[in-house]
N, C-alpha and C positions, 0 to 999 in steps of 0.2 A: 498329513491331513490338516485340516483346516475345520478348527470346529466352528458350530453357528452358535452366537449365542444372543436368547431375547430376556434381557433386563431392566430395557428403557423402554416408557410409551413417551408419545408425543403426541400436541393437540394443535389444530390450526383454529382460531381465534377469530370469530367474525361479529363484525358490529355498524349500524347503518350510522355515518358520519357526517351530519349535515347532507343527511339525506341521502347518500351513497353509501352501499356495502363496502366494504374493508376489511383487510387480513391486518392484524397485530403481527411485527416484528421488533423483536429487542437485540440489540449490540451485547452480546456476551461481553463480562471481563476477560474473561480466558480465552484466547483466540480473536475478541475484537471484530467477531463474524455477524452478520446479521441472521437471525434464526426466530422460531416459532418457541412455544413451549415444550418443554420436554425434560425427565427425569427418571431417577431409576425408583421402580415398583419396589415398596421393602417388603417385608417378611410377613404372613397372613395379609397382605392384601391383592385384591385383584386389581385387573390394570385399571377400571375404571374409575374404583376408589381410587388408586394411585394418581390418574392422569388430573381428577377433581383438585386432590391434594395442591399436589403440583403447580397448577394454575392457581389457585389459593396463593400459595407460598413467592411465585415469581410476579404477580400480577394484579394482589389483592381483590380477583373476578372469582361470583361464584356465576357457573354461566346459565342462563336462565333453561337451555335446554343445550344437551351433551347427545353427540351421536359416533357409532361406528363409523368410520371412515368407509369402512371395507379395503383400505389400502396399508401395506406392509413396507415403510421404509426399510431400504435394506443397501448396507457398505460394508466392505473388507473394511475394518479398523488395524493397521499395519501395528500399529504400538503396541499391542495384545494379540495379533493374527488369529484374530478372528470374523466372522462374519457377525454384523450386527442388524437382527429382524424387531424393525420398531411398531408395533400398531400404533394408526395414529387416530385418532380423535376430531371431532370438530364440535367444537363450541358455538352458540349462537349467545351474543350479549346483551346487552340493553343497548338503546340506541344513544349512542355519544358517550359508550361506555370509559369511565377517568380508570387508569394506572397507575398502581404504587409497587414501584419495581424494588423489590429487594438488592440483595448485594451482588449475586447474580449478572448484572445489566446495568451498564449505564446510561443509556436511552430506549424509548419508544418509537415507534411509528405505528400510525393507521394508514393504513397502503392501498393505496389500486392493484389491479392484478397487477397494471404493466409494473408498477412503480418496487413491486414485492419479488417476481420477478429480478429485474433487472440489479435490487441490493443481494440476492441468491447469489452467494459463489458455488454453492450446488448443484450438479444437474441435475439430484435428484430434488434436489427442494425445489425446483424450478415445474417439474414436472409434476410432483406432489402441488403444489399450488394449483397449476394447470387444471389437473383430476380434481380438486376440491371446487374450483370455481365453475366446470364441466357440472358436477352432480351434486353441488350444494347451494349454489348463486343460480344459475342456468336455470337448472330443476331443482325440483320439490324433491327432497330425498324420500329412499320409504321409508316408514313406520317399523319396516321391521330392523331396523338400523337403528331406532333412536331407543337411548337408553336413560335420558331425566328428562 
């Protein structure tokens, strides 16, 4: 058996850049990948406290409005065998919003979709991106999604 386990949320990061929307991605230290935000929920908090935190801590953003994604990252993690179910988050920031990356990360980028895209070695962060720029840049999300 293969258990599932959700420990981690995650947030996709949006902010208008010289007048173009854009997704935030940081170069992890550990792995060297390019990724969104993301961290493990601790003890008496919910995810959404958790995912604020989070963002706080890798990114010095508090974001001006936080919404349910309504989407579940989801991977086998072979190191642990297990399955890992992430909800994710999206952030809306101020526009030309500055980053101050913790130890975490040693670069930023404000990305285009293709540009966010294309540094994903994941097909699921490719496709998560995809979903997010569909029902959050495209369209107006609902109200009943947003949660600051």
């Amino acid at each position: 058996m293969i258990p599932i386990r959700s420990v981690v949320v995650s947030a996709v990061l949006l902010s208008k850049i010289e007048g173009e929307l854009k997704i935030l991605l940081m170069k992890r230290v550990k792995g060297h990948f390019w990724c969104h935000v993301a961290g493990k929920v601790e003890v008496n908090e919910t995810a959404s406290q958790a995912i604020l935190r989070e963002v706080l801590e890798e990114t010095g953003i508090q974001p001006q409005q936080l919404f349910n994604a309504d989407f579940i990252e989801q991977f086998y993690e072979p190191s642990l065998n297990v399955i890992e179910m992430i909800p994710v988050f999206v952030g809306y920031c101020e526009p030309n919003q500055s980053i101050e990356l913790n130890h975490e990360h040693t670069e930023y980028q404000w990305c285009s979709i293709q540009k966010a895209k294309k540094l994903a070695v994941f097909s699921n962060q490719r496709k998560l991106y995809d979903f997010i720029w569909e029902n959050f840049v495209l369209q107006k999300p609902s109200l009943l999604l947003k949660i600051k």
